[in-house]
C-alpha positions as CSV (number, residue, x, y, z in Angstrom):
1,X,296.9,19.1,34.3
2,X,298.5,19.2,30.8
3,X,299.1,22.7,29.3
4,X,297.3,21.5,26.2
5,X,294.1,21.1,28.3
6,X,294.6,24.2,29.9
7,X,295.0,26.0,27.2
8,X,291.5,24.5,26.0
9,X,289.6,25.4,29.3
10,X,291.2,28.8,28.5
11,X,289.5,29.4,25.7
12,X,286.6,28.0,27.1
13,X,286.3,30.4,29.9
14,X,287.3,33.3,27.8
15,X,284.2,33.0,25.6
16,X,282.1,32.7,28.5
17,X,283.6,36.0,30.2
18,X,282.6,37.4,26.5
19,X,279.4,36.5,26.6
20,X,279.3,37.9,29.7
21,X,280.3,41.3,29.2
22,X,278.0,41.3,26.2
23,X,275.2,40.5,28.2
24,X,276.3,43.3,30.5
25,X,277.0,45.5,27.4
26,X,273.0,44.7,26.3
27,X,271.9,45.7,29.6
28,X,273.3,48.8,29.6
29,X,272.4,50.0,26.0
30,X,269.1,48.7,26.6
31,X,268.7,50.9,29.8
32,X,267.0,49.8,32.9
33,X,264.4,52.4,32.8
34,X,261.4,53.4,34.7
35,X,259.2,56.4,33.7
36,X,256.0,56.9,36.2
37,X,254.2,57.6,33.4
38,X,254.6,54.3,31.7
39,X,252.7,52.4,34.7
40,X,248.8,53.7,34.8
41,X,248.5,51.9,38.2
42,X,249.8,50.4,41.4
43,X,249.9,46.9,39.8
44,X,251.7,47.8,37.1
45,X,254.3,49.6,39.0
46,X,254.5,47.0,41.2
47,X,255.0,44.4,38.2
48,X,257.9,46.1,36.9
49,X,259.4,46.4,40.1
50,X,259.1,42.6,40.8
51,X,260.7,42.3,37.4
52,X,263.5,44.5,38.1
53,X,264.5,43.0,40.9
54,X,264.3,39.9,39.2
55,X,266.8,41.5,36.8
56,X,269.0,42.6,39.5
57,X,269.6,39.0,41.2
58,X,270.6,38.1,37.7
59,X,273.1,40.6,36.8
60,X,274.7,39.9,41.0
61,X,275.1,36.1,39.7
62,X,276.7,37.4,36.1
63,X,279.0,39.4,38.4
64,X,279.8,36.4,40.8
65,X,280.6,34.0,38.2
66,X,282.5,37.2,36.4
67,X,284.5,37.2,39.3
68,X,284.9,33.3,38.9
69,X,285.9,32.7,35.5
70,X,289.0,35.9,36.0
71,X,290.2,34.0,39.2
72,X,290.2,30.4,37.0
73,X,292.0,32.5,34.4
74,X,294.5,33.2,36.9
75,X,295.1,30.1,38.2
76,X,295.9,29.2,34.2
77,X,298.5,31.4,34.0
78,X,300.2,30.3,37.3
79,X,299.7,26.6,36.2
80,X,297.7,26.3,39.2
81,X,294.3,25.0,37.4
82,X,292.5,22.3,38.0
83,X,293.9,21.7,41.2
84,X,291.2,21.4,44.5
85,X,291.8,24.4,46.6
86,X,290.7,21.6,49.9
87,X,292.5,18.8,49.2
88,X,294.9,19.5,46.6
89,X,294.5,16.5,44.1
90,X,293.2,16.8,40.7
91,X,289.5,18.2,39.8
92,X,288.0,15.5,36.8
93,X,288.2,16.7,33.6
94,X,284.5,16.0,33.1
95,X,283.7,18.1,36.3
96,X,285.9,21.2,34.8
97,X,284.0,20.8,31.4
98,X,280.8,20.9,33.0
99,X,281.8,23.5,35.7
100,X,285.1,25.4,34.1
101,X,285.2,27.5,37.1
102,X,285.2,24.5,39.5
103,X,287.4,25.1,42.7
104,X,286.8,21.8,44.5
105,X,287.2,18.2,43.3
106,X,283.4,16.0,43.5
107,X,284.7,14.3,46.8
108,X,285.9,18.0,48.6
109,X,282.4,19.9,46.8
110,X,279.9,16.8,48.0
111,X,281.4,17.0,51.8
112,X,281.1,21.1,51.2
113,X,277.4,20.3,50.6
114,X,276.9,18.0,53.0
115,X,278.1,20.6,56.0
116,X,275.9,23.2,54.5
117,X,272.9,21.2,55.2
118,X,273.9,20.5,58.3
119,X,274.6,24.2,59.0
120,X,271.3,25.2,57.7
């Protein structure tokens, strides 16, 4: 891959790990907070617990594709990105712009898939 287009995902992926962190930031100034006295009953409890949890499946995927988008701006600097960590060759340019964090070309993410169903 050409250091120009690298450079581009680059900035790509940095502005996504910003909004990230800003999200993050949000979060925690907003304050996950639950006061017993703000739920008059079981339901309502039980509501804002659902939601919660909701909330904290969302902030794990933030976390995972924070984790992501610093390991594809690693491979930048090494001048290893856009490579597919199976096969070696090339990830498409349209893949990486759809998925910037893409590790796998389509061919090595599509037989990925397809051993996953099979595993279950």
């Amino acid at each position: 891959m050409r250091k120009r287009d690298q450079q581009r995902f680059r900035k790509i992926l940095l502005a996504q790990r910003e909004q990230l962190l800003n999200n993050v930031e949000k979060a925690l100034d907003g304050g996950i907070h639950l006061d017993p006295d703000d739920f008059p009953d079981e339901v309502d409890a039980a509501s804002s617990e659902v939601g919660l949890a909701f909330i904290g499946r969302l902030r794990e995927r933030e976390r995972g594709l924070l984790a992501k988008i610093n390991a594809a701006l690693d491979k930048i600097e090494r001048g290893e990105y856009g490579a597919c960590a199976m096969c070696g060759e090339e990830i498409g340019g349209k893949r990486l712009e759809a998925r910037p964090v893409a590790e796998l070309c389509i061919d090595c993410k599509a037989e990925q898939e397809k051993l996953e169903r099979r595993m279950g």
